[in-house]
C-alpha positions in Angstrom: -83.6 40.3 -12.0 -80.8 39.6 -14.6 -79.0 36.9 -14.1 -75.0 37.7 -13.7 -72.9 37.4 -16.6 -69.5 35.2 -15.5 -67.0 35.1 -17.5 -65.7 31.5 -18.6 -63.7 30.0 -17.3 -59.6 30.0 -18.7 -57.9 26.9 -20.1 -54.7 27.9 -18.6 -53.1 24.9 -19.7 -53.7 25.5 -23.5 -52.4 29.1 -22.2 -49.3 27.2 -21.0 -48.8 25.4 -24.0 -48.8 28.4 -26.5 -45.9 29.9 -23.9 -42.6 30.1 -25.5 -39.6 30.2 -23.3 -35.9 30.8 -24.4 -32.6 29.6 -22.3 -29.0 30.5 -23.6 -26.3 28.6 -22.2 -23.1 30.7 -23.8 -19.4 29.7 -22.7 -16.1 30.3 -24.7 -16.6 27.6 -27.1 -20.0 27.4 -27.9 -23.8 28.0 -26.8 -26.8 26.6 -26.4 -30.6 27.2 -26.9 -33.7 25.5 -25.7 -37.2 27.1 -26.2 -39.7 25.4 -23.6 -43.6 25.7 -23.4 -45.1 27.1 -19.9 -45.3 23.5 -18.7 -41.7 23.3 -18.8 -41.8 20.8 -21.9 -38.4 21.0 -24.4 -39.5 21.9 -27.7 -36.3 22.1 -29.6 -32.6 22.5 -29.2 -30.3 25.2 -31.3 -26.5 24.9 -31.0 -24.8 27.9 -31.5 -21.2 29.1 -31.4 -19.3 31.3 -28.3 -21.5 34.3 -26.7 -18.8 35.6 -24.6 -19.1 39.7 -25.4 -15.4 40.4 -23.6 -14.4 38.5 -27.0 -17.0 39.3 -29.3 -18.0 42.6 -28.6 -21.3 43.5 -27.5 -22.9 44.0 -30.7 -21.4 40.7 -32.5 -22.8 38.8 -29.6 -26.3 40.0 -29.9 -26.5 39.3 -33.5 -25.2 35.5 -32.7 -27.7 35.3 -29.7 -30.7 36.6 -32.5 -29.5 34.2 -35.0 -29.9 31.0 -32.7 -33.6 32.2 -31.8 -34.5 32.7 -35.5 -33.0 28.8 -35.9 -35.4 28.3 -32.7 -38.3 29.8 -34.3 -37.9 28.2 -37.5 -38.0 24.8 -36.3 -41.1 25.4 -34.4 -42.9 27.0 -37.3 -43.2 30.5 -35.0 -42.8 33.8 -37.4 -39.8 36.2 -37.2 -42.3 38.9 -35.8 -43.5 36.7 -32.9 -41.5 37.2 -30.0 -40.8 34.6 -27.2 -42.5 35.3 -24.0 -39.1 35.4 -22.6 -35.5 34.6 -23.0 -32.8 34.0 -20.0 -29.2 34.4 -21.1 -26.7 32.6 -19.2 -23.3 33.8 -20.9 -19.6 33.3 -19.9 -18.5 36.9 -19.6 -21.8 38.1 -18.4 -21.1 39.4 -14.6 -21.3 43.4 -14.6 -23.3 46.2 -15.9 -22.7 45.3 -19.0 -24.9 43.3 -18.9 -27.7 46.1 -19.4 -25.8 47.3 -22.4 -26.3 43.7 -24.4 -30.1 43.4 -23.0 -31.0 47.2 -24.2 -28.7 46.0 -27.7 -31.4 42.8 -28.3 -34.2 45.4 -27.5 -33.2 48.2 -30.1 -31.6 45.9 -32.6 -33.9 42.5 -32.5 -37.0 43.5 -31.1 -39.2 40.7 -32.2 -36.3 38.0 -30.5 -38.5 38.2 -27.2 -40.4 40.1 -24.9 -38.2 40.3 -21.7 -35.0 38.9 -20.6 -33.2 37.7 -17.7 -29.6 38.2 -18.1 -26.1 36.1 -16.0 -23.4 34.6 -16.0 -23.5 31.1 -17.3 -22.5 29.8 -13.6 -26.2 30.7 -12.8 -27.5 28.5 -15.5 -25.6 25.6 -14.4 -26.6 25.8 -10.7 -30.2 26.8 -11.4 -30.7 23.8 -13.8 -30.1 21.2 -10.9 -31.0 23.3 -7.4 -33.5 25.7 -6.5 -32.2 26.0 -3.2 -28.8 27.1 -3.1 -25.0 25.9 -3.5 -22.2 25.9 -5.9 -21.3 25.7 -9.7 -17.6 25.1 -10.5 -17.5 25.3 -14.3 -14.0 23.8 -15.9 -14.4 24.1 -19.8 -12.5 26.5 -22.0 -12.5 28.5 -18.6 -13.3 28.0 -15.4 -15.6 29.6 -12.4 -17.1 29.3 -9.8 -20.2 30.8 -7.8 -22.4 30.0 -4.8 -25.6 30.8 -3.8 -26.7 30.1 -0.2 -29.6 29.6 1.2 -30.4 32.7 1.9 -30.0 34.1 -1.2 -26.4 35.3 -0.6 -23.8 35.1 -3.6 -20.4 34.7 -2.9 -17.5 34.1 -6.3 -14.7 32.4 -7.2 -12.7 33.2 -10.2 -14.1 33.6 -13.9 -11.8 36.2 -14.4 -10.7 34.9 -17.7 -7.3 33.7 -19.1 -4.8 36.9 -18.2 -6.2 36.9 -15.0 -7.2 33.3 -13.8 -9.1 30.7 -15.3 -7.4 28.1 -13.0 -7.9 24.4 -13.6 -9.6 25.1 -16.7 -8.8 23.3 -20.0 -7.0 26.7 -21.4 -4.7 26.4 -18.0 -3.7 22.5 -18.9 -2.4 24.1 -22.2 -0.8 27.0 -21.2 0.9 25.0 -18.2 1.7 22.7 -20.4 3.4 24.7 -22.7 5.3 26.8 -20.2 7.2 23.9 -18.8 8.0 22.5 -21.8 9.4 26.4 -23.4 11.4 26.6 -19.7 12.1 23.3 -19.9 14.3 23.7 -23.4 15.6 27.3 -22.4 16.9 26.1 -19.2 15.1 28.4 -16.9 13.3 26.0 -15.0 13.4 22.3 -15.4 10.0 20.2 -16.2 8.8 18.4 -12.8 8.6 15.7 -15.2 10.2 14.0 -19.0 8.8 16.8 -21.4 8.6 13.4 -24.1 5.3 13.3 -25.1 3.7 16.7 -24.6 6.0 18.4 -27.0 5.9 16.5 -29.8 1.9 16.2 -28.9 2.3 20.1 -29.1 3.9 20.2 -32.2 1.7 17.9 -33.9 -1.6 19.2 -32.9 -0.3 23.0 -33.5 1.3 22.4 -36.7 4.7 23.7 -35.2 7.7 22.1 -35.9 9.3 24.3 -33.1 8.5 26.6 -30.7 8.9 30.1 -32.8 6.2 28.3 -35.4 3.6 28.6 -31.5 4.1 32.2 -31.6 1.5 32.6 -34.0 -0.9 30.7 -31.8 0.0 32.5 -28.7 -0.3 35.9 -29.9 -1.3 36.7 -33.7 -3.9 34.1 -34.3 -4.6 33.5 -30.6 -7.9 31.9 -30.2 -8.9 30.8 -26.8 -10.7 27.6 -27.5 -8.4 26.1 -29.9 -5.6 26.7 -27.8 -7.6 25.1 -25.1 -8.8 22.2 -27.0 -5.1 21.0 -26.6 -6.2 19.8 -23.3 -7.5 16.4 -25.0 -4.0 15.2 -25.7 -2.8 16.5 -22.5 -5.9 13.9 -21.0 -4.8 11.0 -24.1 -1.2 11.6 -22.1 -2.5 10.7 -19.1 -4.2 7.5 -20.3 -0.6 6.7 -21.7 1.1 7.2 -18.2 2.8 9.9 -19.0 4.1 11.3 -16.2 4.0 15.2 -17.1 0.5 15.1 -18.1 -0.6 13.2 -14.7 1.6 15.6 -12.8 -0.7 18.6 -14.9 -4.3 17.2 -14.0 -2.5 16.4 -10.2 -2.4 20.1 -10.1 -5.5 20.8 -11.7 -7.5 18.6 -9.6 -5.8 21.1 -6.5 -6.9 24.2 -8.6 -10.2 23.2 -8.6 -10.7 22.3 -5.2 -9.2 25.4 -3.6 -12.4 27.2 -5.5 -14.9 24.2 -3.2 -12.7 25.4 -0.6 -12.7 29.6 -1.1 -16.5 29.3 -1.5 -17.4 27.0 1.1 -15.7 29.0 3.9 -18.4 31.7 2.7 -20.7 29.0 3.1 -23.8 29.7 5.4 -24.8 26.3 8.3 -27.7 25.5 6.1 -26.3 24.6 2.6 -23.2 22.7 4.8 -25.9 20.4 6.6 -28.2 19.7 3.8 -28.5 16.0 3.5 -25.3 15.1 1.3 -23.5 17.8 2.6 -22.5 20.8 0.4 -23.8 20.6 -3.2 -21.2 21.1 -6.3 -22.3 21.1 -9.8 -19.6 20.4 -12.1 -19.7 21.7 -15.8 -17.5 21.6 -18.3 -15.2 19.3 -20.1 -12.2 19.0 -17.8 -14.5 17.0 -15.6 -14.2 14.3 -18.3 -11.1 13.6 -16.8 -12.2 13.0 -12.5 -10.1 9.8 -13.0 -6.9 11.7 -13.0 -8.1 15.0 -11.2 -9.7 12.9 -8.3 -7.0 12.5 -5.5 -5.4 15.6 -5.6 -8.6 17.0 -5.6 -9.9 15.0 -2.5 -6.9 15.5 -0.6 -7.3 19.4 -0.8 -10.6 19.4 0.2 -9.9 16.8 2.9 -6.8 19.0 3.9 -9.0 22.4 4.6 -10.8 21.6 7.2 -13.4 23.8 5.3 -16.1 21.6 5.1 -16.9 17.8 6.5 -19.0 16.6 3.6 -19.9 17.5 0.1 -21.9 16.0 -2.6 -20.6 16.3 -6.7 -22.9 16.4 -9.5 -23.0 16.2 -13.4 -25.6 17.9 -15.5 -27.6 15.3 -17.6 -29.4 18.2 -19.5 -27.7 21.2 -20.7 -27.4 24.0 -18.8 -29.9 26.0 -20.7 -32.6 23.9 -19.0 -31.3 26.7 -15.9 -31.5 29.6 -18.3 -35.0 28.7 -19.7 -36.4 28.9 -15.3 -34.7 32.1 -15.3 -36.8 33.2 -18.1 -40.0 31.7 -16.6 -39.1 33.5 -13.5 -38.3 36.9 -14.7 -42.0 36.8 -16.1 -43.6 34.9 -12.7 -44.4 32.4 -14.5 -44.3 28.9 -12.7 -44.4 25.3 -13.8 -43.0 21.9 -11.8 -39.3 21.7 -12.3 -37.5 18.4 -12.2 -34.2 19.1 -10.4 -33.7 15.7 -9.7 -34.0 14.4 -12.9 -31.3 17.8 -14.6 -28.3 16.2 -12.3 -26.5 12.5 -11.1 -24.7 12.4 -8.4 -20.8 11.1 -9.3 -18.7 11.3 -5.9 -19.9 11.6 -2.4 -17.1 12.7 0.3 -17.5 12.4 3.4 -14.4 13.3 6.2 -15.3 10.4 8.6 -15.2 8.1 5.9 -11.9 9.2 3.8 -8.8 7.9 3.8 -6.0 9.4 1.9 -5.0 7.6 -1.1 -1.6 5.8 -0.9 0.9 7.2 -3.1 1.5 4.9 -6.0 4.7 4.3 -7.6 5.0 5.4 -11.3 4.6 2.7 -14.6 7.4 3.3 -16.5 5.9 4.9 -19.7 6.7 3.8 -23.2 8.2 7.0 -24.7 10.0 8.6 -27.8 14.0 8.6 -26.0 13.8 12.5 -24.8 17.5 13.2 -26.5 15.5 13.2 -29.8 13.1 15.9 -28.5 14.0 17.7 -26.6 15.1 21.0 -28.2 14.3 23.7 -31.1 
């Protein structure tokens, strides 16, 4: 009798390695790629400009999403024809059915960029980078917003809807605060809660506007999102200064951001309240910088809600794209060991038994330009 032919046996580790997995991280500002092997290994990093299509348009977007995986590609030797295995798009803007229209553009117009996709918003990239099991992004860059997923697999949002319609405590809304109490300030329709001394000359240094008809052209003709928002560094320089309008702007950012923790952790389910820690919030973005002058009113919201009795904050110490590259792996049921503990560091662990409201300090006198010689056209 023959003896049976077996077939030999796989090296599915070699198979792993020649895997090529793509992760987007896209926000407002600007976008990341990371192309991983099937062991979940980093093999390069791309940075790329904004990937948000409500800006862009659908069809700019893909091009700017091909362009980064060509850089990708290049670096690693892999030729234009060869697709990756598959690429996970985490974008700012990318919440709705359209969605399907930017996936189905990369498949007709840059068909050799990769063989499936996975396709969200760049809140799921965040969270999925540093939890497999549930609980919440709050992303305050450019924008902000928020999402949470339970335990169960429920989503539940907050926000994201984008500068006409929200993007609360986000660096944008530090600048456009800003600059609304210092225009009602000067017009007289509503005074400044505080001296308007540093942040308008800040304004019209950074802006190039000696006065306020020379902003027009940044608030409507050559409006552009992140520049405007990038005004939020001097707004956080102010605060390291003392000055009292700026402290009073991340005061109410720090509420902002909270009241998302709280919206979403009212739709939070027993499990993802009781972990150990308590609730789990991953924080992204730049505002975050800035906890040190955020922190109380941020705590004192939170503590005033009664929504939750512990919570646990964390900081990404990869790039959210990590998130996006897992997607990709999972859209194709691929698995490989994922770190979690090593993507995120705790940085602030409340606890309501162990809180105590911070007493109100009384304000440094600043050392500011006299406000007679600013204040004005």
């Amino acid at each position: 009798m023959a003896e049976k032919w077996a077939e030999p046996e796989k090296d599915l580790s070699a198979y792993a390695r020649a895997i090529r997995l793509g992760g987007i991280e896209g926000g407002c500002t600007r976008s990341t790629l990371i192309i991983m092997d099937g062991e979940g290994g980093p093999l390069t990093e791309v940075e790329g400009p904004q990937t948000n299509h409500w800006i862009l348009g659908i069809e700019e977007t893909a091009a700017r999403i091909n362009a980064m995986v060509q850089r990708g590609k290049e670096n690693l030797g892999i030729p234009e024809t060869v697709p990756l295995n598959a690429l996970g798009l985490c974008l700012s803007g990318c919440e709705d059915e359209s969605n399907l229209v930017l996936v189905e553009t990369m498949r007709e117009q840059y068909p050799n960029a990769a063989k499936d996709y996975f396709i969200g918003s760049d809140t799921i990239g965040g969270l999925r980078t540093a939890s497999d099991n549930g609980g919440i992004v709050l992303i305050a860059g450019t924008g902000s917003n928020a999402i949470m997923i339970n335990t169960d697999g429920t989503i539940a949002k907050c926000g994201g809807w984008g500068h006409m319609m929200g993007d609360e405590g986000s660096a944008y809304w530090l600048t456009h605060r800003a600059c609304k109490y210092v225009f009602d300030d000067i017009d007289g329709l509503f005074p400044s809660p505080e001296p308007i001394c540093y942040v308008w000359p800040a304004f019209r240094n950074f802006f190039k506007a000696p006065d306020r008809t020379d902003m027009l052209q940044h608030l409507y003709k050559d409006f552009d999102k992140s520049k405007f928002a990038s005004f939020a560094v001097e707004i956080a320089k102010g605060c390291e200064k003392k000055d009292p309008l700026c402290l009073h702007l991340m005061k109410e950012c720090g509420v902002l951001l909270a009241k998302h923790i709280v919206a979403l952790a009212n739709k939070a389910d027993r499990a993802a309240k009781l972990a150990q820690g308590g609730l789990k919030v991953i924080c992204v973005g730049s505002v975050w910088k800035s906890w040190e002058y955020i922190k109380n009113s941020f705590l004192d919201e939170i503590h005033d809600s009664d929504a939750l009795d512990e919570l646990s904050l964390y900081r990404l110490t990869v790039s959210g794209a990590t998130g996006a590259c897992y997607l990709a792996a999972e859209k194709i049921n691929w698995a490989f060991p994922k770190p979690y503990q090593n993507n995120a560091e705790i940085f602030y662990h409340y606890k309501r038994e162990n809180y105590a409201k911070p007493v109100e300090k009384i304000k440094s006198k600043p050392i500011l330009v006299p406000c007679n010689t600013v204040k004005g056209d």
